[in-house]
C-alpha positions in Angstrom: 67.2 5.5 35.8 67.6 1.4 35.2 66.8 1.8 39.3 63.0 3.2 38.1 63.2 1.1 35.3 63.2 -2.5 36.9 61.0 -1.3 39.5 58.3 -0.3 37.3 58.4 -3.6 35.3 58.4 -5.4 38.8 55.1 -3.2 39.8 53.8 -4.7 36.2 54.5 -8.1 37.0 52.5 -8.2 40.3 49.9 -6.9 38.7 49.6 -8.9 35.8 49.9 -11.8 37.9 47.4 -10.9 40.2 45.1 -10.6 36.4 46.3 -13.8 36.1 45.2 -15.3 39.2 41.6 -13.4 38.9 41.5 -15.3 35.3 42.3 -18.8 36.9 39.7 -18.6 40.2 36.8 -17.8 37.3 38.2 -20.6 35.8 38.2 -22.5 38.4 34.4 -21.6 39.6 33.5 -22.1 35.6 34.8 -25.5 35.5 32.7 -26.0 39.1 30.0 -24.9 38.1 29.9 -26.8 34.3 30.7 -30.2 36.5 28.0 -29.7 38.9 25.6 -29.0 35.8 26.8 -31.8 33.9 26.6 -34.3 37.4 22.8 -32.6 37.8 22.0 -34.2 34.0 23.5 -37.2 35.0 21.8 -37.8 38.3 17.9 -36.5 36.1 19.2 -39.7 33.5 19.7 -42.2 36.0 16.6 -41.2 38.0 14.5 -41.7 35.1 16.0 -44.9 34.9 15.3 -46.3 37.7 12.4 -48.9 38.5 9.1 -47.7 39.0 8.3 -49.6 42.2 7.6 -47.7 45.5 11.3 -47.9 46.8 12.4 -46.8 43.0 10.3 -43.9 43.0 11.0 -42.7 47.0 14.8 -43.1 46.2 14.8 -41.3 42.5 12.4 -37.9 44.2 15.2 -37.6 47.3 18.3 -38.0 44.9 16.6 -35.7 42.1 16.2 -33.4 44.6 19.7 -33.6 46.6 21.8 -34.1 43.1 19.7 -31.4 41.4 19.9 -28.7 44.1 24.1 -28.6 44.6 24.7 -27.3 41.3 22.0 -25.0 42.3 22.9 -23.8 45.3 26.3 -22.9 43.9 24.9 -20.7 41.4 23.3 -19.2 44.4 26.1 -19.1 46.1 27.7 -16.6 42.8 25.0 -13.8 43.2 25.9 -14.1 47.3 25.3 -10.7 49.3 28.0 -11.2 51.5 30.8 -13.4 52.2 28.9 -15.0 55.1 25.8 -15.7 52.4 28.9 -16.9 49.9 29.8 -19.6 52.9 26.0 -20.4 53.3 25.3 -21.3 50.1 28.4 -23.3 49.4 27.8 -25.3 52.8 24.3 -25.9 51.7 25.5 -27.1 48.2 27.8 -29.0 50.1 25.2 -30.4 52.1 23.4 -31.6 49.1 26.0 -33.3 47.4 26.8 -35.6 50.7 22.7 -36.3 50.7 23.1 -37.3 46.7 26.3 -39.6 47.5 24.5 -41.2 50.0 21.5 -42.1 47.9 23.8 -43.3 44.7 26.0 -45.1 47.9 22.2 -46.9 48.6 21.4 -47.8 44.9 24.7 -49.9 44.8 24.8 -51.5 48.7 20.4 -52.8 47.9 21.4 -54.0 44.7 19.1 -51.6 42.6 21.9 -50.7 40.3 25.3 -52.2 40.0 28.6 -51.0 41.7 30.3 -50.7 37.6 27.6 -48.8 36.4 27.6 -46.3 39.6 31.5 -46.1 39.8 32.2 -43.3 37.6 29.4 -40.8 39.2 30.2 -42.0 42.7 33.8 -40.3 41.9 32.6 -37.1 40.2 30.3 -37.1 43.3 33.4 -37.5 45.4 35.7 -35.1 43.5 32.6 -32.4 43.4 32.4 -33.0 47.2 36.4 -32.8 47.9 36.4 -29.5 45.7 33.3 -27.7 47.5 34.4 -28.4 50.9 37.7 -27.1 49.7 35.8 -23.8 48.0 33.6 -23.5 51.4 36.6 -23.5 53.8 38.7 -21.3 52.1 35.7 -18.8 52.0 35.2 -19.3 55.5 38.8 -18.6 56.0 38.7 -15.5 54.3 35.5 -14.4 55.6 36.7 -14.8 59.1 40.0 -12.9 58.4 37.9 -10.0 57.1 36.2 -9.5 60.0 38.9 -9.9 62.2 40.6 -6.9 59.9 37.1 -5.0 60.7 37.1 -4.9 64.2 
């Protein structure tokens, strides 16, 4: 009986921490997707701060675009039809973030806005990049081990 008895609670344990894991990835793409949001306000309040000359306005349309579109693309990348469309969509969020680093990376190196005012979105655009590619790669992983378990 005690036998049955710890193995049943052990079978509850795995499965309650599998819950638990389930629970802390929607957390996880939540807190993703609320960062990306709150960097796409961010990046619409600096555009509109910027100067309207003709470099002011070509650099403000390509980052409002690029810093816009991530976030996005990663909602996209929720409603995805297949893991391969999952890996897309987070590669092209991805893709978009780099683009909107590089243009804040310009701002700073012409001069158009200083390095202490950029700093802090230059790291959420850094740590958003770090935890995509992360996101994208571990999808691809497991994309690629599921159809290696299909064939």
């Amino acid at each position: 009986m005690k036998m049955h008895e710890n193995n049943s609670k052990g079978k509850a344990q795995k499965a309650k921490g599998k819950s638990g894991e389930r629970t802390t990835m929607i957390e996880k793409r939540r807190d993703l997707a609320d960062r990306l949001l709150e960097y796409a306000a961010r990046i619409i309040k600096l555009v509109e701060s910027l100067p309207n000359t003709l470099v002011g306005r070509r650099v403000a349309d390509q980052l409002l675009r690029s810093g816009t579109s991530a976030g996005a693309n990663y909602e996209e990348a929720q409603g995805a039809e297949s893991k391969d469309d999952f890996v897309h969509k987070l590669q092209i969020a991805l893709k978009e973030l780099r683009e909107s680093n590089y243009w804040l990376r310009l701002l700073v190196k012409s001069g158009k806005i200083s390095a202490e005012r950029m700093n802090d979105i230059l790291d959420e655009s850094n740590q958003l990049r770090a935890m995509l590619s992360k996101s994208a790669a571990t999808a691809k992983g497991k994309a690629k081990k599921n159809a290696h378990d299909e064939s």
